[in-house]
C-alpha positions as MATLAB code, in Angstrom:
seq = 'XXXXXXXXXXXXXXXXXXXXXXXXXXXXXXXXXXXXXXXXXXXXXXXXXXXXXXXXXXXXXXXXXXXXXXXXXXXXXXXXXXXXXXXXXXXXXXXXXXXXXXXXXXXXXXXX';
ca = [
       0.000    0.000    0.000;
       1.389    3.665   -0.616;
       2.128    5.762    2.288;
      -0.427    7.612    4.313;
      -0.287   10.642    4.397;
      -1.390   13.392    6.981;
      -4.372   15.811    5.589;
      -5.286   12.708    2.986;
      -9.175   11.716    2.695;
      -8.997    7.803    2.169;
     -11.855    5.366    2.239;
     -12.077    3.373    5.344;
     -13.801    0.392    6.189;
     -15.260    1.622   10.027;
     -17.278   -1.670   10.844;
     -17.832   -3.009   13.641;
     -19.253   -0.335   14.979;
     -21.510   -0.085   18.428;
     -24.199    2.672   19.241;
     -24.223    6.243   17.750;
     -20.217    5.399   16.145;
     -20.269    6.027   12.516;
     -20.295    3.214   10.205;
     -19.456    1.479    7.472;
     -17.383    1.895    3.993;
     -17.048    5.689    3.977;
     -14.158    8.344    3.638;
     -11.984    9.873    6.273;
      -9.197   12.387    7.354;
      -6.106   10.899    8.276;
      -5.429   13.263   11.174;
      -1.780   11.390   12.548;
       1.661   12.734   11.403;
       2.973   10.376    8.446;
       6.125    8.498   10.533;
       2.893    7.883   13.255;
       1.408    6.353   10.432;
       4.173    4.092    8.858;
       5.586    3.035   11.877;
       2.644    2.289   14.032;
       0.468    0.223   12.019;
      -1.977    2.336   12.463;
      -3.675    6.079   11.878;
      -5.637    8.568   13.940;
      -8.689    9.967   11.214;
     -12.407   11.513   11.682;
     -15.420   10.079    9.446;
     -16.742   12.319    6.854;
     -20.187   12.202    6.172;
     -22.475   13.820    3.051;
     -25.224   14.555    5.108;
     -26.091   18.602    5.518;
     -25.433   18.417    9.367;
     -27.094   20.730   11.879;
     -24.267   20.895   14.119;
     -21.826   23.299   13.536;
     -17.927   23.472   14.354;
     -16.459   22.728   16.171;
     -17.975   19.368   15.987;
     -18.524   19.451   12.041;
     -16.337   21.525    9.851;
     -17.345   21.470    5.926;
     -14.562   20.777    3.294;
     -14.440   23.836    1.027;
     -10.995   23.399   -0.970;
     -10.698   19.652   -1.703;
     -12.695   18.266   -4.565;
     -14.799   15.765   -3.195;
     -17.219   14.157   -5.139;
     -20.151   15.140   -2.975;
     -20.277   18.197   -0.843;
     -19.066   16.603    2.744;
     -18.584   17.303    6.265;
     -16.116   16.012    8.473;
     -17.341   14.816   11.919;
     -14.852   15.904   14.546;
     -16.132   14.158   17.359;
     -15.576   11.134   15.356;
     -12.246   10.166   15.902;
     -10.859    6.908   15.983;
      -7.311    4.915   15.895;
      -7.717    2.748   12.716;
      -5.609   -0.552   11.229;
      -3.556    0.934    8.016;
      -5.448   -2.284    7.175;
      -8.699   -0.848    7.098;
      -7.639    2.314    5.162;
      -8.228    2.326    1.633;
      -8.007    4.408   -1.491;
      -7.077    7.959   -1.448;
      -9.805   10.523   -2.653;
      -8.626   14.200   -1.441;
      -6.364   15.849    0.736;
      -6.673   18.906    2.896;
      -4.365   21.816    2.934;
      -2.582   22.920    5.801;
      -4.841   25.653    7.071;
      -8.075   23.295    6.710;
      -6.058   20.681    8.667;
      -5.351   23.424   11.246;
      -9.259   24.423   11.566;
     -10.115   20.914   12.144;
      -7.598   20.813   15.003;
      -8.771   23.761   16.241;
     -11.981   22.248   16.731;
     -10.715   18.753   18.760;
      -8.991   21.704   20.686;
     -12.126   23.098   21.638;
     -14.464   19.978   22.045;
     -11.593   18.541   24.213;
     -10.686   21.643   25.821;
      -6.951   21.957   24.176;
];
């Protein structure tokens, strides 16, 4: 598999899942620095979803400068340590300052 790669939106497989966790085959942010990533065997990311959401950021902050194929959100409160074996192809990446905002936002949910 090629490297992953901080600010990259991947597919994901997320299930198993329990409760209100999000689920399923569906893209997300690859959050962890890239050595984290290609030494650990695993990656810190937060689902994205295509659903308009009501909740604003911090705990949803819409992706405005990568070309997605649908208009899409990412969910900030839903972050998880993933397998690099569940991570899948590449579809986007963020740029630095989008990567900061959604940091920002853990910062402020978490109280950073």
């Amino acid at each position: 598999m090629a490297k992953i790669l901080r600010g990259e939106i991947r597919w994901a497989n997320l299930n198993p899942t329990i409760g209100r966790e999000q689920s399923g085959e569906r893209p997300v942010l690859i959050l962890s620095h890239n050595v984290f990533n290609e030494r650990s065997g695993t990656v810190i990311a937060m689902a994205l979803t295509s659903q308009e959401q009501r909740a604003g950021f911090p705990l949803t902050y819409e992706i405005l400068k990568a070309e997605l194929p649908k208009r899409s959100w990412i969910k900030i409160s839903q972050i998880r340590t993933l397998s690099t074996e569940r991570i899948g192809k590449k579809m986007g990446i963020l740029d630095p300052e989008e990567i900061a905002q959604v940091i920002d936002g853990l910062n402020e949910i978490i109280g950073g």
